[in-house]
C-alpha positions in Angstrom: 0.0 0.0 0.0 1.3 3.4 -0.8 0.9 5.9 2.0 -0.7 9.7 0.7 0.9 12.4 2.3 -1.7 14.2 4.6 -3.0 17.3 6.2 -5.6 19.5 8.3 -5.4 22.7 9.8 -7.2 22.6 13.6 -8.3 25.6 15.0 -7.2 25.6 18.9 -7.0 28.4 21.7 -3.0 29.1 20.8 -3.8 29.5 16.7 -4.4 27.6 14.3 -2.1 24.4 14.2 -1.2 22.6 10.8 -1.7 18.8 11.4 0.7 16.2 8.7 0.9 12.7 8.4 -0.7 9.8 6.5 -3.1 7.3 6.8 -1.9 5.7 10.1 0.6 8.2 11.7 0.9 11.4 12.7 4.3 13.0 11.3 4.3 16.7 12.2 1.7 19.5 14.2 2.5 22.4 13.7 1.6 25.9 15.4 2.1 29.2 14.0 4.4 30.5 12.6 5.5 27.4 11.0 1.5 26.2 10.9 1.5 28.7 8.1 4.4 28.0 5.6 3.5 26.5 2.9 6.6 24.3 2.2 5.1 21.9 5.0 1.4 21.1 2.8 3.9 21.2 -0.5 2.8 17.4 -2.1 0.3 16.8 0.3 -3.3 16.7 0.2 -6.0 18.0 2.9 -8.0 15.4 4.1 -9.7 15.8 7.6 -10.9 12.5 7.9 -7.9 10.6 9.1 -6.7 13.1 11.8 -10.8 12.9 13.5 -8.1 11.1 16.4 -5.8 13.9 16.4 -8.7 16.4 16.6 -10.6 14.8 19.4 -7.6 14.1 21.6 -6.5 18.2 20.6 -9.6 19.3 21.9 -9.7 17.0 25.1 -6.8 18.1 25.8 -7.5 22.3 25.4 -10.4 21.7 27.0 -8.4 19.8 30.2 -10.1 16.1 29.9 -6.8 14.4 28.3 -3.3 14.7 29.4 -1.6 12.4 27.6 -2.2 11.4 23.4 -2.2 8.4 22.4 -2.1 8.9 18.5 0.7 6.8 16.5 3.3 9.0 15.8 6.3 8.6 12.8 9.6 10.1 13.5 10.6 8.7 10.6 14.4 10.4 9.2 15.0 11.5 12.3 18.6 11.0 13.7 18.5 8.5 16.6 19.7 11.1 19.0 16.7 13.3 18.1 14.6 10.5 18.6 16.0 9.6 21.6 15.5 13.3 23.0 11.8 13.4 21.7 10.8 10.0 23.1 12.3 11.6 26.4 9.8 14.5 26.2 6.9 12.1 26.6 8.2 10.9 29.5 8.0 14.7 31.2 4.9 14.8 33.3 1.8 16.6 32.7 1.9 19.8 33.9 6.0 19.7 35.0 9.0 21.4 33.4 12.4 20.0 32.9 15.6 22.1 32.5 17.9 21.5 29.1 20.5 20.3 31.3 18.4 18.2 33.8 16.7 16.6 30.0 20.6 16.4 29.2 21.6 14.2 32.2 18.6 12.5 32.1 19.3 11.3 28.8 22.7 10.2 30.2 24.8 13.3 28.5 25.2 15.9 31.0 27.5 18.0 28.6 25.1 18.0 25.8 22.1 20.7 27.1 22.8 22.7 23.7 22.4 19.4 21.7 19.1 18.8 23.5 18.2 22.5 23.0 18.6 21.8 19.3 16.7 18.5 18.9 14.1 20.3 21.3 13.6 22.9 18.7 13.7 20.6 16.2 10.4 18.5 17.8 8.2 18.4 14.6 5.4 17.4 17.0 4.3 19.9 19.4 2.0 19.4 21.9 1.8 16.0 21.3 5.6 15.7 21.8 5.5 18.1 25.0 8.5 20.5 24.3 7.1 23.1 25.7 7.9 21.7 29.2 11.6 22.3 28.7 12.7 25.9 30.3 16.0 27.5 31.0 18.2 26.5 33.8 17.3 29.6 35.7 13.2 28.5 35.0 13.6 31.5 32.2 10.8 30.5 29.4 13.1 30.1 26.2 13.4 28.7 22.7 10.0 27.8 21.6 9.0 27.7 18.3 5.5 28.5 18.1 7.1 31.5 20.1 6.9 32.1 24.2 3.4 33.3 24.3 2.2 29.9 23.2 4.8 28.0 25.6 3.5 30.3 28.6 -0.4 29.1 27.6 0.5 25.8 27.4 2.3 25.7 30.6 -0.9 27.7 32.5 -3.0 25.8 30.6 -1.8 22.4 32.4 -1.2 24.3 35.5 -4.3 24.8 36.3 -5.4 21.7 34.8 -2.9 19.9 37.3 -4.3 22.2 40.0 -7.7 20.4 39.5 -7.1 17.1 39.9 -3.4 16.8 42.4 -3.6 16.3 45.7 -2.9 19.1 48.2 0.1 17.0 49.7 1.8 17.4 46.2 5.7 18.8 46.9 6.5 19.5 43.4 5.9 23.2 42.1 2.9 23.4 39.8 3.0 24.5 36.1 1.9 28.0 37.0 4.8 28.6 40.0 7.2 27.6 37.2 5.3 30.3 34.7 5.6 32.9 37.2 9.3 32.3 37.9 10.0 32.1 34.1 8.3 35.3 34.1 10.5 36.9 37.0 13.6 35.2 35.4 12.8 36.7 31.9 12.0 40.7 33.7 15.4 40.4 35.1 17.3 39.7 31.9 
């Protein structure tokens, strides 16, 4: 069977996002700006039908009923230390944030933050591959490619979301305290 190259566009409460893949997988989402160039629908044909999956998990998740997706995913041509780093992102808990060097060390790599940076911004599959929970070392929101207004929604967004359902006896600092001090950290540079 030959797979067609795919897409939709999704509206969603951080822009529109630009959803690729084929028949069976999901191979890039996309929000703006990059949801808008048209080199990424170049060969490929809309077709809203196959991403109904993508779309109701998108939604679920915007509207705080889904916190993790499901969906099979291609990271096909990817180099395996992309991979590596993306599969990695999946593992970062709803509504948490990771440093570059703490995803780094994790990874078993402690020297290689900029390297993870890079594969970070690299992540063809946002939202879905959550690289929006990866801040600065100081907590400072930075490098997002849908830009930091979208990485600050999406980190609120599971805040609260978190805020809802965790347990008042829960140590780790919420999705919002990490907002606020990316915020402070980004005033004082």
């Amino acid at each position: 069977m030959t797979s067609h190259l795919l897409y939709t566009r999704i509206d969603s409460p951080i822009g529109p996002l630009l959803v690729c893949g084929d028949e069976l997988r999901l191979t890039g989402l996309y929000t703006a700006p990059a949801a808008e160039d048209p080199d990424l629908v170049r060969d490929r044909r809309r077709a809203d039908r196959p991403f109904l999956r993508v779309r109701e998990q998108l939604d679920a998740y915007f509207a705080g009923e889904r916190i993790e997706f499901d969906v099979p995913l291609s990271m096909d041509g990817a180099t395996t230390f992309h991979r590596t780093v993306w599969e990695r992102l999946r593992e970062i808990p709803y509504g948490t944030t990771i440093s570059y060097g703490a995803l780094a060390t994790a990874l078993g790599k402690p020297t290689a933050a900029r390297a993870v940076g890079a594969a970070n911004g690299r992540n063809p599959l946002a939202i879905v591959v959550p690289c929006h929970r990866v801040v600065g070392s100081t907590g400072s929101l930075t490098g997002y490619a849908g830009g930091l207004e979208r990485k600050r929604y999406l980190l609120r967004h599971e805040a609260v979301v978190s805020a809802r359902s965790s347990s008042l006896n829960d140590p780790r600092p919420s999705g919002e305290d990490v907002v606020e001090r990316a915020a402070l950290a980004d005033d004082r540079e």
